[in-house]
C-alpha positions in Angstrom: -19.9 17.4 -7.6 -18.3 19.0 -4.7 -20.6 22.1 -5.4 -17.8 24.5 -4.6 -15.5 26.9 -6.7 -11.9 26.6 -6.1 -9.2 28.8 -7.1 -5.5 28.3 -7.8 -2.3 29.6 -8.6 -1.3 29.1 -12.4 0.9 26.3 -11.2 -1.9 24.8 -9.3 -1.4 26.3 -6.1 -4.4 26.0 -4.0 -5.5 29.4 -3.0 -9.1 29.4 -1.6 -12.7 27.8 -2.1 -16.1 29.1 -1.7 -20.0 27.5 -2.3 -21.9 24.1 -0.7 -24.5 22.7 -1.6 -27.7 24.6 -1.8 -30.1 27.0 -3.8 -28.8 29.9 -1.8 -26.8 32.6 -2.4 -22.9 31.3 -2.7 -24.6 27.8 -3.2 -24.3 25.5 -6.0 -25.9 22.6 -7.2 -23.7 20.5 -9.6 -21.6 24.0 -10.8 -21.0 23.1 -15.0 -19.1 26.2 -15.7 -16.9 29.4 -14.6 -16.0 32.4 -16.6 -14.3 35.3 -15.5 -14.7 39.0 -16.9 -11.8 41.3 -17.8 -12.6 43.3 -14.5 -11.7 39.7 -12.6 -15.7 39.5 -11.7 -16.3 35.6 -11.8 -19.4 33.9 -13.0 -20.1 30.9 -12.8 -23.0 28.7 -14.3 -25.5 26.8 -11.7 -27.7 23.3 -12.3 -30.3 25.2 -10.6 -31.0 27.1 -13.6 -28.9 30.6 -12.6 -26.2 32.3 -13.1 -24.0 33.8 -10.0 -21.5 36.2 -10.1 -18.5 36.5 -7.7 -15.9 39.2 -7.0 -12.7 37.5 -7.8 -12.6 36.7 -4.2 -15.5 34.5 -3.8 -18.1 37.5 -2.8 -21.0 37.3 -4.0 -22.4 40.0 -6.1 -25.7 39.1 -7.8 -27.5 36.2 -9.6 -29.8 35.8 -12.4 -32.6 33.1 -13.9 -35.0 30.9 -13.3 -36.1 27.7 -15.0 -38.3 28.5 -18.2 -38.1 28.8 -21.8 -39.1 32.9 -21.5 -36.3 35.2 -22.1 -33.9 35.2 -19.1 -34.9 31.9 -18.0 -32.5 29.2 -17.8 -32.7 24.9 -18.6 -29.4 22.9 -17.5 -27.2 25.6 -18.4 -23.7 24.5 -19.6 -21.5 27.2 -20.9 -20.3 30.3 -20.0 -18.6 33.5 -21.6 -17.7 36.9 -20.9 -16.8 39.6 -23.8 -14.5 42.2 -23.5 -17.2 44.8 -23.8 -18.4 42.6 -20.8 -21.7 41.1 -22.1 -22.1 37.1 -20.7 -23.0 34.2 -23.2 -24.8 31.3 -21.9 -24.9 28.0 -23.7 -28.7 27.5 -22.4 -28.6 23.8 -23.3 -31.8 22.5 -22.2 -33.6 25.0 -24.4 -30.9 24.7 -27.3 -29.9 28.4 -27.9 -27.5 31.0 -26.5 -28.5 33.9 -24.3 -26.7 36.9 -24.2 -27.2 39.4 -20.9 -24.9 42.4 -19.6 -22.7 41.8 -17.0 -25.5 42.5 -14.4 -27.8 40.0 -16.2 -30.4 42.2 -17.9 -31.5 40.2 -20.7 -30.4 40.9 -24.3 -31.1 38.5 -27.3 -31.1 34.7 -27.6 -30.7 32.7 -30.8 -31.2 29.1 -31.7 -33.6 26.2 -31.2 -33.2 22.1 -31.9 -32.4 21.1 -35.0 -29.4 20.2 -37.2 -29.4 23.5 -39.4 -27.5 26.5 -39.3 -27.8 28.5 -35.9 -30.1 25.6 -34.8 -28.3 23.5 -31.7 -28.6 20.3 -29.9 -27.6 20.8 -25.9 -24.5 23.1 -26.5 -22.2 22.8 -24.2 -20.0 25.5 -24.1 -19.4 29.0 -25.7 -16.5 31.4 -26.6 -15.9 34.6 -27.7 -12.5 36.3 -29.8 -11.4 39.5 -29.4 -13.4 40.6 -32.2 -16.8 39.8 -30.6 -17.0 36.6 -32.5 -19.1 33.6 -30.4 -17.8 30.1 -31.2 -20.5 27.8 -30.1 -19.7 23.9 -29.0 -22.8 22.1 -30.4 -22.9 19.1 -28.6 -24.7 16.5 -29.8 -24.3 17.7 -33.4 -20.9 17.4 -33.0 -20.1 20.6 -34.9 -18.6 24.1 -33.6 -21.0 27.2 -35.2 -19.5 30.9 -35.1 -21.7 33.6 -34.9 -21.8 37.2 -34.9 -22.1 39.0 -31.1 -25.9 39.9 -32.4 -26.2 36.1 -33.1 -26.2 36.4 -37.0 -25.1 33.2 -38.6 -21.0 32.6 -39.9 -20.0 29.5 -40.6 -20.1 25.8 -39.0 -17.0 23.2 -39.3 -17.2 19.6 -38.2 -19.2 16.4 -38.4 -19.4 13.0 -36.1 -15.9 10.8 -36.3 -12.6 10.7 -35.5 -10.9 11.9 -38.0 -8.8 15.0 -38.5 -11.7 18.5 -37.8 -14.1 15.6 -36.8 -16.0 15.6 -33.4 -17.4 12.5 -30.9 -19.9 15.3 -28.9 -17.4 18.0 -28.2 -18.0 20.1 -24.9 -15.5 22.9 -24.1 -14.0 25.2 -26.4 -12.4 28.1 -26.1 -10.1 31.2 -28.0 -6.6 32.1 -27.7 -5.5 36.1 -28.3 -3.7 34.9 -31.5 -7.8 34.1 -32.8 -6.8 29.8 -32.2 -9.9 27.8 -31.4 -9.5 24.6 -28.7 -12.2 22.3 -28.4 -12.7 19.5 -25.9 -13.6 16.8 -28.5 -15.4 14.8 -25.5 -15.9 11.5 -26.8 -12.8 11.6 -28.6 -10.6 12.1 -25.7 -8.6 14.9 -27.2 -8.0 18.2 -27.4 -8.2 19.6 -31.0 -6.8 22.7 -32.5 -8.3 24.9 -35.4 -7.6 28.3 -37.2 -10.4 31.1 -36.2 -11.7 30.2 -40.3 -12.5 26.5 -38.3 -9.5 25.2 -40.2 -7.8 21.9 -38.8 -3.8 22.6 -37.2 -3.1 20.1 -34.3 -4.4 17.7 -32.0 -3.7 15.9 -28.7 -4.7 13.2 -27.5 -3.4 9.5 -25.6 -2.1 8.4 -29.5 -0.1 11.2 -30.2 3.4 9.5 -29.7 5.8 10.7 -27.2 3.5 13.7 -25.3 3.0 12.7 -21.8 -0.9 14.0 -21.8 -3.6 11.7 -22.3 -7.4 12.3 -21.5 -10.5 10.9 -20.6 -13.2 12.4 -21.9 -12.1 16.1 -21.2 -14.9 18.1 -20.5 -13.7 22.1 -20.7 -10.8 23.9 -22.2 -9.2 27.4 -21.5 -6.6 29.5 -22.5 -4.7 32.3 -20.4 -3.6 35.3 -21.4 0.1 34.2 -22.8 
């Protein structure tokens, strides 16, 4: 809401800021996401239906989309994800599928549209990819994650609506640790939940889990660094 990227130490040291509001270049409009490549290029996903991209400094490079339903073009986009081959998912959630471009934004292949079945989304909020170029998808509003091959083919899905142990109340972020370990933002359920890369339930955190000092309300994104 402050339209504006910051950056920070590890340890929360503030370091420098960049973007105001605007539809210019190095402007934002309501900024739902930042990714950043293994080259330390930063990308970060606009309201205004585009995608910028930053040197790790805050200097703008290049940006990408337009609001449509053609390939390329962009509807509230959520999520954002960099591969280590470089290629960018976007959780395109306004049109219910992923988009996959290079790292200059040349369109590639999309997948999904609304619907409750397998590969079909409702508003995804977020995306991930493992080191194996597997894309874990955060389907919203079917409170479900879905993995996917990097060409979009079809794995496997895990969750349903609840609060029990691998359920979801509309989860948002997720994200992948080196070790393969999938963390989603379970959203409604203020917590953070842990799974195996197979989608299999390990841990959870949340405001009722006895003596940990953390508690939540309604986390939106999740990310892991490097250790």
């Amino acid at each position: 809401a402050n339209h504006r990227i910051q950056k920070f130490t590890s340890d929360g040291v503030f370091k420098y800021r960049w973007g105001d509001v605007g539809s210019g270049d190095e402007q934002f409009n309501s900024p739902g996401d930042v990714a950043v490549a293994p080259d330390g290029s930063v990308y970060v996903a606009d309201a205004s239906n585009r995608i910028q991209k930053f040197t790790s400094n805050g200097v703008f490079v290049s940006k990408w989309g337009t609001y449509g339903r053609g390939d390329g073009q962009l509807a509230r986009p959520r999520g954002l994800a960099v591969a280590s081959d470089g290629s960018v998912y976007v959780a395109d959630a306004g049109n219910d599928r992923i988009q996959k471009f290079t790292s200059d934004g040349v369109f590639v292949s999309k997948w999904g549209d609304v619907g409750t079945g397998d590969g079909q989304f409702d508003s995804p909020g977020d995306v991930a990819v493992d080191s194996f170029g597997s894309v874990y998808v955060a389907d919203h509003n079917n409170s479900r994650i879905q993995k996917f091959t990097s060409a979009g083919v079809f794995i496997s899905k895990w969750g349903t609506n609840g609060t029990g142990d691998g359920q979801f109340g509309q989860p948002h972020g997720i994200a992948v640790a080196s070790d393969g370990s999938v963390y989603v933002a379970d959203t409604n359920n203020n917590r953070i939940v842990k799974f195996g890369p197979d989608g299999k339930y390990e841990d959870q955190w949340d405001s009722y889990s006895g003596p940990r000092p953390m508690e939540f309300n309604r986390p939106y994104g999740v990310a892991v660094g490097p250790d």
